[in-house]
N, C-alpha and C positions, 0 to 999 in steps of 0.2 A: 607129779610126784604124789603118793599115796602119803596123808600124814597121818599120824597113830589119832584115833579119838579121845578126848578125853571121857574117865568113867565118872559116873556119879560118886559125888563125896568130894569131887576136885573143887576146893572153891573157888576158881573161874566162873565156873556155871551156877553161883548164886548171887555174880555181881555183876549189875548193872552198868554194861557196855559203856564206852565211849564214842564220841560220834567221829566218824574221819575226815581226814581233808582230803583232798584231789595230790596232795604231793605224800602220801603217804609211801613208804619204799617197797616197791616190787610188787603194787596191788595187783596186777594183772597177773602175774606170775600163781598169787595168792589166791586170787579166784581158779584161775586153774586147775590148781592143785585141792582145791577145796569141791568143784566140780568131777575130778577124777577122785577124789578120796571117798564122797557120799556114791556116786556109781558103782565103787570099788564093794561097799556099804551094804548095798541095794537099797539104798533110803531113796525118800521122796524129797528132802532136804536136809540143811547141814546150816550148822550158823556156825559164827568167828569163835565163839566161846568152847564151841565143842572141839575146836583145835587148840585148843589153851590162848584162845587172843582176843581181849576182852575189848572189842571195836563193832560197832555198830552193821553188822555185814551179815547177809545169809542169801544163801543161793537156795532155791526150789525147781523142783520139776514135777511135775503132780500128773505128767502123764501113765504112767502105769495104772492109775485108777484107774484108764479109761474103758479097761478091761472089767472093771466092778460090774456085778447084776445089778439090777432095781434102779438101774439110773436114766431120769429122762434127758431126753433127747438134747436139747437147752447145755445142760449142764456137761453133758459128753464133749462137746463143742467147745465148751471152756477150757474143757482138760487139755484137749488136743492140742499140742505145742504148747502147752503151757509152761515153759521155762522161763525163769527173769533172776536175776541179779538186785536184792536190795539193799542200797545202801541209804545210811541216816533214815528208816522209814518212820512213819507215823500214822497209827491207825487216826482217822478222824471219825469214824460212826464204825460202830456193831449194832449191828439191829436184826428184826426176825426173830420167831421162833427160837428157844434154846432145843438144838438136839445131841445123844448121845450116839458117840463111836469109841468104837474101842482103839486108842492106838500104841504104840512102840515108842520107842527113842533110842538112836544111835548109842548114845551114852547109858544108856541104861540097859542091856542086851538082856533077852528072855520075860520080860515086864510087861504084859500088856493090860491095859484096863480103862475102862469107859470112862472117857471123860463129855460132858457137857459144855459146850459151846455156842453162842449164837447163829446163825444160819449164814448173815449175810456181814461184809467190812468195806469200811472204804478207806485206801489205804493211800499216801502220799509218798514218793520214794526217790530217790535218783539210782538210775542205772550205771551200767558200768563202763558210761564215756561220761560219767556224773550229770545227766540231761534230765530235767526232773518228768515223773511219770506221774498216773495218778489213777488207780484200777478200783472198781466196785466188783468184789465177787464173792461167789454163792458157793453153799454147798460144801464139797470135799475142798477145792479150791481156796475155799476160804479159811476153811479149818487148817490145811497146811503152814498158809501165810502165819494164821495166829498162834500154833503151834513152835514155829521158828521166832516169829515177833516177841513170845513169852522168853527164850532164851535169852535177847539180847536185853531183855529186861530182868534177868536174873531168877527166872519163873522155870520150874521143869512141871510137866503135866503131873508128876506123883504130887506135885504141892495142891492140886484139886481133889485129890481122895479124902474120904471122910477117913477120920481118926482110927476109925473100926479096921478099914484099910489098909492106912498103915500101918498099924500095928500087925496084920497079915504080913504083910510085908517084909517088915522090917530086917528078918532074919539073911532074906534074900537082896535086898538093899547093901547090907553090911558085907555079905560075902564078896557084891560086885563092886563096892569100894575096897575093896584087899584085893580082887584081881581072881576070886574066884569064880569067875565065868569063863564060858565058852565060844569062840565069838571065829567068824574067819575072815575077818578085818584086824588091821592091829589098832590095840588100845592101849593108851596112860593112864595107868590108876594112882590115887593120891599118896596110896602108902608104899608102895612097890616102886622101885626106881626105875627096875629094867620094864622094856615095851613088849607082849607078849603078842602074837598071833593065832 
């Protein structure tokens, strides 16, 4: 089942997730739907928050990069199948190089702007039979994870722009918390009750 995203402004998405347990109701169901919802999207990932559920959980798939230019060999290989399921994660190292990309966010539709991140993460997780995992990765790959890992920590990528930024901004922030954007996914915005598509 496709669920509506939530928009920026909602404050779910500035509050720091809670972690799940294994009896939690209908997770499988929940990832599911959470896997058809960001497809539905065309995102690369999706966390719990941006469905209004503020639990420690986000799905990626970082395979469509794999079509990006300028990317070595190494890192194509990473992308490829690159889908996982994290649940309760924790970064334990960011390290490398800081580089900039420019990216999006489901909840934020039409917004894009460079943000700077570290290169490489080493990331601690359980999967979605709750079996604990434990990935070092580089690049775009990595950027994703931390990307989604910022959500469930109450972080959206606009909170890295300089001031100057959002002030840019802001006009267009405001409007996409009132719901006026454009989008061909359905969203929940914070001040609008009905779901639009």
């Amino acid at each position: 089942m496709i669920l509506p995203i939530v928009a920026y402004g909602s404050p779910v998405l500035k509050q720091k997730a809670v972690p799940l347990t294994q009896d939690y109701p209908d997770l499988d169901r929940l990832i599911e739907n959470m896997w058809e919802t960001m497809y539905a999207a065309s995102g690369v990932g999706l966390a719990a928050p941006q469905i209004g559920r503020s639990i420690r959980l986000f799905v990626v798939d970082a395979t469509p990069f794999v079509d990006e230019e300028d990317m070595e060999t190494e890192e194509i290989n990473q992308l490829k199948g690159f889908k996982h399921v994290f649940i309760n994660p924790t970064i334990l190292e960011e390290s490398g190089a800081s580089w900039d990309f420019n990216e999006g966010c489901l909840s934020i539709p039409d917004v894009r702007e460079d943000v700077s991140r570290k290169e490489q993460l080493t990331i601690e997780f359980l999967d979605e039979k709750f079996k604990s995992q434990k990935l070092t990765l580089n690049g775009l790959a990595a950027r994703v994870v931390q990307h989604e890992y910022d959500h469930i920590e109450g972080i959206l990528f606009t909170d890295y722009l300089t001031p100057f930024k959002k002030r840019i901004l802001k006009g267009k922030l405001s409007n996409i918390s009132k719901g006026n954007c454009n989008t061909d996914y359905p969203m929940k915005f914070p001040t609008k009750t009905k779901r639009t598509k």
